[in-house]
N, C-alpha and C positions, 0 to 999 in steps of 0.2 A: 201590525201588518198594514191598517190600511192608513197609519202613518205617513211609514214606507212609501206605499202607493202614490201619495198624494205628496209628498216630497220629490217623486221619482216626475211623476208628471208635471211638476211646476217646472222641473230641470229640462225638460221636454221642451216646455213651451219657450224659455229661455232661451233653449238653442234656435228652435226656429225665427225667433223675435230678431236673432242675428241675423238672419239674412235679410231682413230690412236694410240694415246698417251698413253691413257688407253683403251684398248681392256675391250669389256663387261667382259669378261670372266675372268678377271683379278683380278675382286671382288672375286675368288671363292675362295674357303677355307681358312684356317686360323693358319699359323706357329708360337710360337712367338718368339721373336728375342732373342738370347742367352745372352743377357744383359737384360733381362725381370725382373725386381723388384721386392724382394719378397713380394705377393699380401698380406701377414697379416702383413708387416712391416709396408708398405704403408699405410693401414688402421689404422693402431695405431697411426704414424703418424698427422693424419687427426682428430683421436679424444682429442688433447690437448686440443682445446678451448672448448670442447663439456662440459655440464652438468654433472660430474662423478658417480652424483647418478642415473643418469637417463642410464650408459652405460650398466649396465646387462638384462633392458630390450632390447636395441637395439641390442645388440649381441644375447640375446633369440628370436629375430623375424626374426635376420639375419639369424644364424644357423637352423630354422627350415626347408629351405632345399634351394635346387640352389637355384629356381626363389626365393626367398625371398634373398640370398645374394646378387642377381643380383642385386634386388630392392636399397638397400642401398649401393650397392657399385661403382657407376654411373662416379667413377672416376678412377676407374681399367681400364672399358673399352674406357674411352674418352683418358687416356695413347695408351692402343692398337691399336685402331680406328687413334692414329695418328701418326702410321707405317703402315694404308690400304695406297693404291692409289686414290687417287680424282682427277677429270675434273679440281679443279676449279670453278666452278663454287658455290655462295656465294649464301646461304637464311637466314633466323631466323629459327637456332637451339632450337627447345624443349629441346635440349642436355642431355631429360632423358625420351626419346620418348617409351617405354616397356606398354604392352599392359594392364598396371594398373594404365599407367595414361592416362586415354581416360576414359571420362564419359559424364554424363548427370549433366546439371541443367537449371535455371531459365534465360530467355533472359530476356531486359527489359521491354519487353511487356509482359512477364509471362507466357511464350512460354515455353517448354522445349524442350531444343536443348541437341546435343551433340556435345564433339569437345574435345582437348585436354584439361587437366585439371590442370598442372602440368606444372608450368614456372622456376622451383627454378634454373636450371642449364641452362635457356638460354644465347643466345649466338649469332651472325652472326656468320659464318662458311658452313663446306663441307655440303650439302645436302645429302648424301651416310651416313654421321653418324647417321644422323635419323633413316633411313631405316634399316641400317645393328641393330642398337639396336633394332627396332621392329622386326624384323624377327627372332633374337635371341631369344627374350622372348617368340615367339610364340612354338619355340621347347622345350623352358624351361618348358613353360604349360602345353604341352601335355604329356613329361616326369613327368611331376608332378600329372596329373593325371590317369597314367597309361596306357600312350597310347606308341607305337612306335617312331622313330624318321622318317617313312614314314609316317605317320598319321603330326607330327611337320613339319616334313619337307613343307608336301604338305600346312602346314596352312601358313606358313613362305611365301614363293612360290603365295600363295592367298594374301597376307598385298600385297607383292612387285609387282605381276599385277595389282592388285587393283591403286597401287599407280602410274603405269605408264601409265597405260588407263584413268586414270582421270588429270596426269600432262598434257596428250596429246589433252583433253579438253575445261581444261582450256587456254593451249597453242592458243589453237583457238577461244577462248569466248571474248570478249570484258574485257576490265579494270574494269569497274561497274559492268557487270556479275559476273567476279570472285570476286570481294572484296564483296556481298552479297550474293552468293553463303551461303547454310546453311542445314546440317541434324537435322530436329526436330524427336522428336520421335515419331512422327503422320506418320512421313513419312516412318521410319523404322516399324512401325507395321505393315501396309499397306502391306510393303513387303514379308511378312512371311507369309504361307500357311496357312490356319485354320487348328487350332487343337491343341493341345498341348502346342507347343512353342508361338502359337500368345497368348495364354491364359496365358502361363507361363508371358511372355512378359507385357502383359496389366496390370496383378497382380504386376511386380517390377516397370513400367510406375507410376501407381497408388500410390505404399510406397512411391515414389520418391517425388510426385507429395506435400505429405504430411510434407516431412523432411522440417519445417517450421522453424522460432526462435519460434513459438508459441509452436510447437511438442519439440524441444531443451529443450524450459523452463521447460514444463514436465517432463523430463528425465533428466535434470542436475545442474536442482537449487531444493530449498525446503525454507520455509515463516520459520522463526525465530523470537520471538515477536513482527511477523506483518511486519518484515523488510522480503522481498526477499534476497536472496543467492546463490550464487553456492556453489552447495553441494560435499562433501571431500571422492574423490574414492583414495586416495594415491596408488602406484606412478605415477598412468595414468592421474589424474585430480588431481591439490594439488593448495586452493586458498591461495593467497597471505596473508592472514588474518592466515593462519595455519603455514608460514614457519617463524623459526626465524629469529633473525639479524644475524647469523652467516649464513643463507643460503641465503640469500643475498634481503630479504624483502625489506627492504625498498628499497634499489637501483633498485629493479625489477618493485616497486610501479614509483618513480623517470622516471624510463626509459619507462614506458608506458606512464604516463602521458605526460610526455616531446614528448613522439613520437606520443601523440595525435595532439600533436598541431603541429608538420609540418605535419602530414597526411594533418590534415584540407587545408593547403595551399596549399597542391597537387590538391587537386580537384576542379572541376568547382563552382562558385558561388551557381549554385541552389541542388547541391548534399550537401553542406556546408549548406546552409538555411534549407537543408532537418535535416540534422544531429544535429544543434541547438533544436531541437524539443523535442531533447534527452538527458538523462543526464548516465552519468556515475555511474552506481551501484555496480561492483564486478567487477573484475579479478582475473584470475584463470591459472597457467601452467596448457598446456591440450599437453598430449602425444599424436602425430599422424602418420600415415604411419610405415616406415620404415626406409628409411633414413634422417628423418628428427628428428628421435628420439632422444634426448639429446642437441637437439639445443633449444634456448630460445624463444617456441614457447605459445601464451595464447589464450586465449579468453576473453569478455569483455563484460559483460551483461551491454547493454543500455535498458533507459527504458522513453516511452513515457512521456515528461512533463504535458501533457493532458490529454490521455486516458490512462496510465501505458501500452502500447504496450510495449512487449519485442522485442528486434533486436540483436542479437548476434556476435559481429564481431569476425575474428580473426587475431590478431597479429603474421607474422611469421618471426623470423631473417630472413635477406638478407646478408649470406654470401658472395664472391668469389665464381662465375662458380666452377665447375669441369674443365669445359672446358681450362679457362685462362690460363692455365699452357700451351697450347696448341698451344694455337690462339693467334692471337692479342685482347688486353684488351677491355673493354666495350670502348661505346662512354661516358658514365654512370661514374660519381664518386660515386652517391650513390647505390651499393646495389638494393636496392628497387627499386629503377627507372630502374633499368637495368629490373627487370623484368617486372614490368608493364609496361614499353614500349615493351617488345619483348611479354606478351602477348595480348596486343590492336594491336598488327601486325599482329598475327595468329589467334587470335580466330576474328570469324564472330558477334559474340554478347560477350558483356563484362558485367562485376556486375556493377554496379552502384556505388559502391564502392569503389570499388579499387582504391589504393593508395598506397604513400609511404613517410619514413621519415626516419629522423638519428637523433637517442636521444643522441648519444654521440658520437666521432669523429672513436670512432668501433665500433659503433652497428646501422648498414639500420637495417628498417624494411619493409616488406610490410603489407596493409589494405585488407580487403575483408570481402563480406561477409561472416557468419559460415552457410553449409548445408543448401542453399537458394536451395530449389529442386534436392536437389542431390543424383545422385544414380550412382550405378557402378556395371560392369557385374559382375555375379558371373562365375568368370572364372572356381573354382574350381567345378563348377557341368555342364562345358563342355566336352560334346564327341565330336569327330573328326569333325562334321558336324558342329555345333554351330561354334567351334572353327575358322573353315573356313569363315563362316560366319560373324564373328566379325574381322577377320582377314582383309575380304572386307572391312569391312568399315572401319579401324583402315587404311588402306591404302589410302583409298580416303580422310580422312580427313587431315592427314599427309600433302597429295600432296597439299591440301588445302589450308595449312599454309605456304606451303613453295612456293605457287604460287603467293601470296597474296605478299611476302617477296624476291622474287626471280624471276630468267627469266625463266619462265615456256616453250616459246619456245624455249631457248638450250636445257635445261633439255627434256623436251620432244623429242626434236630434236636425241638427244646422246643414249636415251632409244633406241629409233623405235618402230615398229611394234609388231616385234618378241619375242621368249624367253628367250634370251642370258642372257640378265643381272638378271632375273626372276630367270631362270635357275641358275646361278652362287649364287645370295646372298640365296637363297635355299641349296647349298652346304655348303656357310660359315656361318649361321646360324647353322647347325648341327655341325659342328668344333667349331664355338667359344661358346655353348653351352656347347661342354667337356672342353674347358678350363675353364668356369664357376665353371660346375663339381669339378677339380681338386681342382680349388682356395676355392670351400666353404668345399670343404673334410679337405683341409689344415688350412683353417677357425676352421672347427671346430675343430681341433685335439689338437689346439692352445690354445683354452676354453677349453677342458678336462684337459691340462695341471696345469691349474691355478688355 
């Protein structure tokens, strides 16, 4: 025990000894350096491998304003983020930690938890990258919907307290403490006053509660003589049954199936036993998010061998980080593994599914389930309050993952008490949200041209 102790304090001192090196204050604002890349070269760049039918919707969800350019362009700022200053100090990187990827879904006791949602750009790496992307997005928000860059500022400001009064926590909780550490949504209700918002609240708790495969099946298959289907929303949902050979059918049919069968060997015995139950009926490319649009991403209607249950998985490429360019590489050769290991290190409860595979010697994939309880704020029908508020908790889970992943007592240690560092990534959040600004102005100027 007094091992322990005196291990625990030496990590202490470590962390404060960083703020010599890097002074809090040091995080503040945001220059970028005259050899800065031009931000829509780079992104053109990056969509060679992509999908080409699929890249006018992703440029239309990009260009509809910052925070949606922000959303899809996660490797502008992992460039930026590594000309900041860092301690040091190493966790597992969400490495696209923006306050639209934090949500709710199903634990495996059929809980509804929240927690970050969103692994595609993980990573080990700087801890400060996390936070400075969420505190950005928070200003992006409130610019987006109409609010000041005092109203952003101060939500920005709330992610990053949040985030170090809870690393400060955990710094102090036991090892077992922190690793089941967990916010369910029972628990977030609870917190909110009567009246409006708990009600508002309990209502999106509830859709959440519903987004089922059984709710799925309703909305995106339909019965063909007697056979089941996923049903053709072209270009957002297109099955594999409707693309010709020239758009690459059959090899897209090859490379699922192929990648069903190392998923299967990703996973444990009785998750495999579970999945035998079921047999393979459709696949289908299904458009999602932002930036993930144009990558080779599906869905896969299973269906019970015994009772016709439906189970909906989804297939999503496993590119290269963003980050890699950056950092030192995975421990990971495949892809897929990179992520489902960096997210069973952060998130508190995992799908029961998840998995990974490589159908071909360039294409990971990862498994999951599709919408097993899942819901997600609606950021855009926040005012200043809520925003703060989500902001809290968007912070303390953050600290979460990367306590879980990292040495919670430096990191705590190098925070303190105080507002220093609060204070400064608050300043550099409004700054690298105008260079946001600039690069999606320049974005879009780009697309009007063509």
């Amino acid at each position: 025990m007094e091992n322990e102790k005196t291990v625990l304090a030496e990590r202490a001192v470590v962390g404060r000894a960083a703020r010599k090196v890097v002074p809090r204050r040091e995080h503040a604002g945001w220059t970028p350096p005259r050899n800065r890349p031009d931000p829509v070269a780079r992104l053109s760049a990056q969509e060679a491998d992509l999908l080409p039918w699929l890249l006018p919707v992703r440029h239309a969800r990009m260009a509809e304003s910052p925070l949606a350019f922000f959303r899809g362009s996660a490797e502008l700022m992992a460039a930026d983020l590594a000309c900041t200053p860092v301690t040091g100090f190493t966790v597992q990187l969400c490495g696209d930690a923006h306050l639209a990827n934090f949500g709710t879904f199903a634990s495996p006791e059929r809980r509804q938890v929240f927690d970050v949602d969103d692994f595609d750009e993980t990573l080990p790496g700087p801890w400060e990258w996390d936070v400075k992307r969420l505190a950005a997005s928070f200003v992006l928000a409130a610019r987006d919907n109409g609010y000041g860059d005092a109203e952003g500022r101060e939500a920005a400001v709330r992610s990053v307290t949040a985030y170090q009064r809870a690393m400060a926590g955990f710094a102090a909780a036991g090892v077992l403490d922190v690793w089941y550490a967990q916010i369910s949504l029972q628990m977030i209700k609870d917190r909110i006053p009567r009246g409006k918002d708990r009600t508002r609240f309990a209502s999106a708790q509830e859709e959440a509660r519903r987004q089922t495969s059984r709710r799925v099946l309703t909305r995106l298959t339909e019965r063909v003589g007697g056979r089941l289907r996923i049903r053709s929303e072209p270009p957002l949902l297109v099955p594999l049954r409707e693309m010709g050979e020239h758009d690459g059918r059959a090899a897209f049919r090859h490379q699922v199936e192929e990648s069903f069968a190392g998923y299967l060997s990703s996973l444990s015995c009785d998750r495999r036993h579970l999945l035998s139950r079921f047999r393979m009926v459709d696949v289908a490319l299904k458009v999602v998010g932002v930036g993930s649009v144009g990558t080779r991403c599906f869905i896969v209607l299973m269906q019970g061998r015994e009772h016709d249950e439906p189970l909906f998985l989804q297939v999503k490429e496993a590119g290269a980080s963003a980050l890699e360019a950056h950092l030192p590489g995975s421990e990971f050769s495949c892809g897929g593994q990179r992520i489902v290991e960096g997210q069973r290190l952060m998130q508190a409860s995992g799908d029961i599914f998840l998995g990974w595979s490589r159908a071909a010697p360039s294409r990971d994939h990862y498994w999951r389930q599709f919408r097993d309880m899942k819901g997600a704020a609606d950021i855009p029908a926040m005012d200043p309050r809520r925003l703060r508020r989500y902001a809290g908790l968007c912070g303390w889970t953050l600290a979460h993952g990367h306590a879980r992943s990292g040495d919670a007592t430096a990191i705590a240690a190098y925070l303190g008490a105080g507002d220093a560092f609060a204070e400064a990534l608050g300043d550099f959040a409004v700054a690298y949200a105008d260079q946001v600004r600039r690069d999606h102005a320049a974005f879009v100027e780009t697309l009007s041209r063509r």
